[in-house]
C-alpha positions in Angstrom: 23.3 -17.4 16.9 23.0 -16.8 20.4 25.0 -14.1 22.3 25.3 -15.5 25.7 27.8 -13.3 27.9 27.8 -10.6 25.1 24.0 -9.5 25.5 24.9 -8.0 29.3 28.0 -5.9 27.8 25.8 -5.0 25.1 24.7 -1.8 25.7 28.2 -0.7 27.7 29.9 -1.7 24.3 27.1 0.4 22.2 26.3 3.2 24.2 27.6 5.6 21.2 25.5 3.8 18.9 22.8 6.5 16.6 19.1 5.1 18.1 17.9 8.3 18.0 18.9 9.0 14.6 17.0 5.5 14.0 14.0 7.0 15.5 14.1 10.2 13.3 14.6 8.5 10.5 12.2 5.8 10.7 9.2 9.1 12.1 10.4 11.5 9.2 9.9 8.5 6.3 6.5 7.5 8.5 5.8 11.0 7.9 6.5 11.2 4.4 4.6 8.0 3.1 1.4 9.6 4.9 1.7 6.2 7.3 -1.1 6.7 10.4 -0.8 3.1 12.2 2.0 2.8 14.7 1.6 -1.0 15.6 5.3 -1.2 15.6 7.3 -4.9 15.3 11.0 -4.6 16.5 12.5 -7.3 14.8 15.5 -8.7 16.3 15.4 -5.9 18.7 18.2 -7.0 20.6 18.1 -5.7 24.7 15.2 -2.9 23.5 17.5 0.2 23.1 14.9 1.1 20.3 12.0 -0.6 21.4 12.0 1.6 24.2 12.0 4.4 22.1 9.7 3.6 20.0 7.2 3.1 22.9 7.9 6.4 24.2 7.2 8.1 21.1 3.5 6.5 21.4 4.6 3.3 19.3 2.7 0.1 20.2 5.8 -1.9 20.4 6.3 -5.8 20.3 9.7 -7.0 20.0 11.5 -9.9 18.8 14.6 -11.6 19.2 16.5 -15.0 18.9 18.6 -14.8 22.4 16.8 -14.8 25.2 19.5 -13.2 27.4 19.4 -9.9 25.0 15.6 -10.6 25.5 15.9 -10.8 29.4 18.2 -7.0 29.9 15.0 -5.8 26.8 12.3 -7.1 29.4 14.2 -5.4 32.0 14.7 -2.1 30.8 11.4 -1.4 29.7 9.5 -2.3 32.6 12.3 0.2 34.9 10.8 2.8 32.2 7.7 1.5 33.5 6.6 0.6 29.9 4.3 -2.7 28.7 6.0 -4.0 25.3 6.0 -8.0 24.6 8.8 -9.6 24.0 9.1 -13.0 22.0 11.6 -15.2 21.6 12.1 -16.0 17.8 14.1 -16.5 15.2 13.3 -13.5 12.3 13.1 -16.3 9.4 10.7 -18.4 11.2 8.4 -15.0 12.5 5.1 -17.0 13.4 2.0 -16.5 15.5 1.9 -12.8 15.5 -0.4 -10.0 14.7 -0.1 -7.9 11.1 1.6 -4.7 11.6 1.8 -1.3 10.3 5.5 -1.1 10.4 8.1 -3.7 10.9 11.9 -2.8 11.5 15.2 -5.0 11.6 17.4 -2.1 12.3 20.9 -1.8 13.5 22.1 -4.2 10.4 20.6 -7.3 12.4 19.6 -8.9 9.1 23.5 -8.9 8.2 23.5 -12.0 11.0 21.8 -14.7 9.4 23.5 -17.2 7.5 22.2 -17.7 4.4 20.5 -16.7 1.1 17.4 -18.8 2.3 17.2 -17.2 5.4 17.3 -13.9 4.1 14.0 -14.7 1.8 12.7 -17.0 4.0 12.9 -13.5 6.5 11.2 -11.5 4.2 8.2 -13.5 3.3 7.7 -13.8 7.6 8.3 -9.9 7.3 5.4 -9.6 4.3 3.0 -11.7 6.2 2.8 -10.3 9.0 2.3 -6.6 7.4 -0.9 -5.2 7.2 -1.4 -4.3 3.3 0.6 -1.2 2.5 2.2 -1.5 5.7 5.7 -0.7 5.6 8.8 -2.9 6.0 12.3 -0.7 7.1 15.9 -2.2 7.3 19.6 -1.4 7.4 22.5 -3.8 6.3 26.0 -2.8 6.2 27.6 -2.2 2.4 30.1 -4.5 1.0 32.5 -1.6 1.7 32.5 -1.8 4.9 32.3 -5.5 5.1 35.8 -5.7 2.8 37.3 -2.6 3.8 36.3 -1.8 7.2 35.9 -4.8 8.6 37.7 -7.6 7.3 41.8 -8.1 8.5 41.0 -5.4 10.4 41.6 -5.1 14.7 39.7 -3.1 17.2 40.7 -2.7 20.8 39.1 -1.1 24.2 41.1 -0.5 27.2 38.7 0.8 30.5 39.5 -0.3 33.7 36.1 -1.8 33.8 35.7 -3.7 30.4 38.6 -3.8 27.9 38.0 -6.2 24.7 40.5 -7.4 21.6 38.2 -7.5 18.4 39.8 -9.7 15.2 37.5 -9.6 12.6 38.4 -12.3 9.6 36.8 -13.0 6.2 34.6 -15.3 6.4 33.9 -18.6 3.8 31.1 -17.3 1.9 31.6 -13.7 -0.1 30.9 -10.6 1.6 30.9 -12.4 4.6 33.3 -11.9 7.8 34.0 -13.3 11.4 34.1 -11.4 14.3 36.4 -13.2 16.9 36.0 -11.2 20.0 37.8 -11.8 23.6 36.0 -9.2 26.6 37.8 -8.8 30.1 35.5 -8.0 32.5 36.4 -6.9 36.1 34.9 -8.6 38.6 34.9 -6.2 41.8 34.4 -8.8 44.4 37.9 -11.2 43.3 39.3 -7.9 42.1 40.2 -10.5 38.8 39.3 -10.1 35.3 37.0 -12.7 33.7 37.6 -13.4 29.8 34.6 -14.0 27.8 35.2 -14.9 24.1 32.2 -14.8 21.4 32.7 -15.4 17.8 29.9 -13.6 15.6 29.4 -13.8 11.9 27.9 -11.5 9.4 27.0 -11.2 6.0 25.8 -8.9 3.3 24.6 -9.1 -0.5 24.9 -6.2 -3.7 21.8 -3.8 -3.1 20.4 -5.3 -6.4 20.2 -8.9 -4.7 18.2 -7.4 -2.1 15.6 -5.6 -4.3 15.2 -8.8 -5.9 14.6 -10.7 -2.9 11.9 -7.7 -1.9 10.1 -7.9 -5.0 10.1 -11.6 -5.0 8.6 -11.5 -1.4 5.7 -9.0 -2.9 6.8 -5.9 -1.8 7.2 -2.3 -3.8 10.7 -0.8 -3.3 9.8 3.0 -1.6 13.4 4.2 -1.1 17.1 3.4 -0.8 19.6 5.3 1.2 23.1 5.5 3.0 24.3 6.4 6.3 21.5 8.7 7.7 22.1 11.0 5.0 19.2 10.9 2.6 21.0 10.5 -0.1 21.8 7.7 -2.9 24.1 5.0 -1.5 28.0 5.6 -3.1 31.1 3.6 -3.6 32.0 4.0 -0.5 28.6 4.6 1.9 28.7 2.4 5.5 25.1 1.5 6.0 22.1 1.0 4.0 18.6 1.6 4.2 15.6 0.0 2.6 11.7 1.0 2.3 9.9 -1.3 1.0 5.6 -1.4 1.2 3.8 -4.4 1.0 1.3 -4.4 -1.9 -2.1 -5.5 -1.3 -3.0 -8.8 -1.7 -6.5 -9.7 -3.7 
C-alpha cells in the first residue's frame, strides 16, 4: 500500500503521536535484556519520526519503508538534523539484501498494514534473518478491541483552517480487519481553495496467541508481552500491544 498525498500530512496529522515513549520503551527493555549492539533496523519506518530518534540516541539507524514519498519527507528530515541514516525502499515481507542487526522494530502498529496471514510470516522469517543470533525483534499491533470497538463504524473529524479531514472507518472482509476511508482538505495559500485528497487504508490484526505461534514458528523465543506503554499484561480491553521476541541461535 502506498500512501501517496498522505505521507506529506503525515506528521501534521501525528504530531501527538508517543515516539518518545517508543524510545523509552524500546532503551529500558534494551536495558533490561543486557542488549549492547545498537545496529538498529526501523522497519517500515514511515517519514523517520523514530528513526531520527533513534540516531540521536547513538543508534546506527537504517530504515525501511514500502512508499517512497514517506521515504522522501524520512530522507529529508534527517539530513536537516544533519544525520547519515539509509533509507531503502522495501516491502517488510520481502526484507532482502541487508546487514544482520542487533535490533529490529516495526513500531507504531505498521505490521497491522499488510494483508495477509502469509505476509505476516513471510515478515517474520525476513525479520529472523536478518537478526544477528540473540538479537532482538520488537513490535506493536493494535488489539482486536480497538479494531471492533474503536475503530470499526466509527467517525473521526478535524477542522483547522489549514488541514481539516472526515475519517469513516468500516469493517473490512476478512475478521479483525477494517477500512479506513479518509477524505483531507488542504488549503492551498496561493488559490486560497481547498484541495481534497482521499486515501483508503486497510488494517488488520490477529489473537495474541496467533502471533506467538507465528514467532515461534519463525524461530524466535517470546521475551515479553505488554499493553499500552504500561508494563503490564495485555487486558480485555488494552489498545496496543507489544511483543519481544529474541532470535535463538542457529547451529
Amino acid at each position: 500500500m502506498s500512501y501517496e498525498q498522505f505521507a506529506y500530512l503525515y506528521d501534521e496529522l501525528m504530531q501527538d503521536a508517543p515516539y518518545d515513549a517508543w524510545v523509552r520503551f524500546v532503551k529500558g527493555k534494551l536495558d533490561k535484556y543486557q542488549v549492547d549492539g545498537k545496529n538498529l533496523l526501523d522497519l517500515a519506518c514511515g517519514t523517520g519520526e523514530l528513526s531520527v530518534r533513534f540516531a540521536k540516541e547513538d543508534f546506527s539507524v537504517t530504515g525501511v519503508d514500502l512508499s517512497a514519498d514517506m521515504l522522501a519527507v524520512a530522507q529529508a528530515k534527517a539530513q536537516e538534523e544533519g544525520l547519515l541514516i539509509p533509507f531503502f525502499e522495501q516491502d517488510m515481507a520481502s526484507l532482502e539484501g541487508h546487514e544482520e542487526f542487533d535490533i529490529i522494530g516495526i513500531f507504531c502498529d505498521s505490521l497491522n498494514y499488510l494483508q495477509s496471514d502469509e505476509d505476516v510470516r513471510q515478515t517474520f522469517t525476513c525479520v529472523y534473518s536478518h537478526l544477528k543470533d540473540s538479537g532482538i525483534f520488537f513490535f506493536d499491533v493494535h488489539s482486536i478491541y480497538k479494531i471492533s470497538q474503536l475503530f470499526i463504524n466509527q467517525s473521526f473529524t478535524l477542522a483547522d483552517d489549514h488541514l481539516s479531514y472526515i475519517w469513516n472507518s468500516f469493517a473490512g472482509d476478512l475478521p479483525n480487519s477494517v477500512e479506513h476511508e479518509l477524505s483531507f482538505f488542504v488549503f492551498d495559500e496561493q488559490t486560497g481553495k481547498y484541495d481534497r485528497f482521499d486515501e483508503l487504508h486497510y488494517q488488520r490484526t490477529y489473537p495474541v496467541q496467533q502471533y506467538l505461534a507465528w514467532l515461534e514458528q519463525a524461530g524466535f523465543e517470546l521475551l515479553e508481552i505488554s499493553a499500552d506503554f504500561d508494563n503490564k499484561e495485555p487486558q480485555e480491553q488494552s489498545e496496543r500491544i507489544f511483543f519481544i521476541a529474541r532470535k535463538k541461535p542457529s547451529f
